[in-house]
C-alpha positions in Angstrom: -16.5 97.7 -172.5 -17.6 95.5 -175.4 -14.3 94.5 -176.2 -14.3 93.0 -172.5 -17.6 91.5 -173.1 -16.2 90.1 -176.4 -13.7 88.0 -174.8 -15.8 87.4 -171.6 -18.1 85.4 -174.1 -14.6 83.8 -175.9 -13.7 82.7 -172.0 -17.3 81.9 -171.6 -17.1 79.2 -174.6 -13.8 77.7 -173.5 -14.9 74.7 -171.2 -16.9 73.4 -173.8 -14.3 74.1 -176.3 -11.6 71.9 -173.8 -14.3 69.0 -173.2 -14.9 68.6 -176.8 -11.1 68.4 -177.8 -11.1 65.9 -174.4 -13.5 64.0 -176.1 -11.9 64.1 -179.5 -8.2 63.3 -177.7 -10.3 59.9 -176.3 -11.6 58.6 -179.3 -8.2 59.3 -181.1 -6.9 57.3 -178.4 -8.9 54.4 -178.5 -8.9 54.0 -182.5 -5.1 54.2 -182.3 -4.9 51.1 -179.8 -7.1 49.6 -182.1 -5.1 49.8 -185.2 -1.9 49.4 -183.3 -3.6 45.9 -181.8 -4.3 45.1 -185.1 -0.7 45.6 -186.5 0.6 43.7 -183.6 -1.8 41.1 -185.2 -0.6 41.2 -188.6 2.7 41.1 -187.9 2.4 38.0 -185.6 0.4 36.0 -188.4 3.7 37.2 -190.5 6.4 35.6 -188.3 4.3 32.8 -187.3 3.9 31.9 -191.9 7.7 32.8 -192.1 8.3 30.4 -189.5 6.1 27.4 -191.0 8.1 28.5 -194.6 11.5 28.1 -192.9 10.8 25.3 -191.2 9.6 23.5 -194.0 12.6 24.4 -196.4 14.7 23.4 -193.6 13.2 19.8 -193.7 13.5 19.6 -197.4 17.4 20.4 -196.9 17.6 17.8 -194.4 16.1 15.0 -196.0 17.9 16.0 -199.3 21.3 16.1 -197.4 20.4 12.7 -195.7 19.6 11.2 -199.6 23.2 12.3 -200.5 25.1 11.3 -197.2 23.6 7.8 -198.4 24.8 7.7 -202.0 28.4 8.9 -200.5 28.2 5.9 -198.0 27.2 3.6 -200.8 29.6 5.5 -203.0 32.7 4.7 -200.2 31.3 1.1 -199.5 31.7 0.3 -203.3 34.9 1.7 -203.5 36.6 -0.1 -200.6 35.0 -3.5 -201.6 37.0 -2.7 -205.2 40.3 -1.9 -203.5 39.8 -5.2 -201.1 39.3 -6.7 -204.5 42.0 -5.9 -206.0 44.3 -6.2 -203.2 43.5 -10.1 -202.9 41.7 -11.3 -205.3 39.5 -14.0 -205.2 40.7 -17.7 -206.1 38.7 -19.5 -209.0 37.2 -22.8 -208.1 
């Protein structure tokens, strides 16, 4: 008989047992939305700076490649003004 009374107490004990591991299972719930919104924070603030970073070396790679197609222009210009040159050449007055 006290054996039955034993676990009749355990039984007994068991919904407050289940509402404080409910209660537990909710606040582990909300803390890991939490820290997963944050993440999801952090790693949006990382693309967005990567973005700004390769957008701005881009740039710099354009502007340098535009600087150099100019001194190949000039470079060609030069060049075909000697061969015109030298292909007729100018009469001395």
């Amino acid at each position: 008989m006290e054996i039955l009374e034993r676990k009749v107490e355990m039984l007994e004990t068991l919904p407050d047992r289940v509402t404080r591991m409910e209660l537990q299972l909710v606040q582990l719930r909300d803390e890991m939305r939490g820290e997963c919104s944050a993440v999801r924070g952090e790693i949006r603030t990382g693309d967005e700076e990567t973005r700004r970073v390769l957008r701005e070396e881009i740039r710099a790679g354009d502007e340098e490649t535009r600087r150099y197609m100019r001194v190949l222009h000039e470079d060609v210009i030069g060049r075909l003004i000697l061969i015109q040159d030298s292909r007729h050449p100018r009469k001395k007055r």
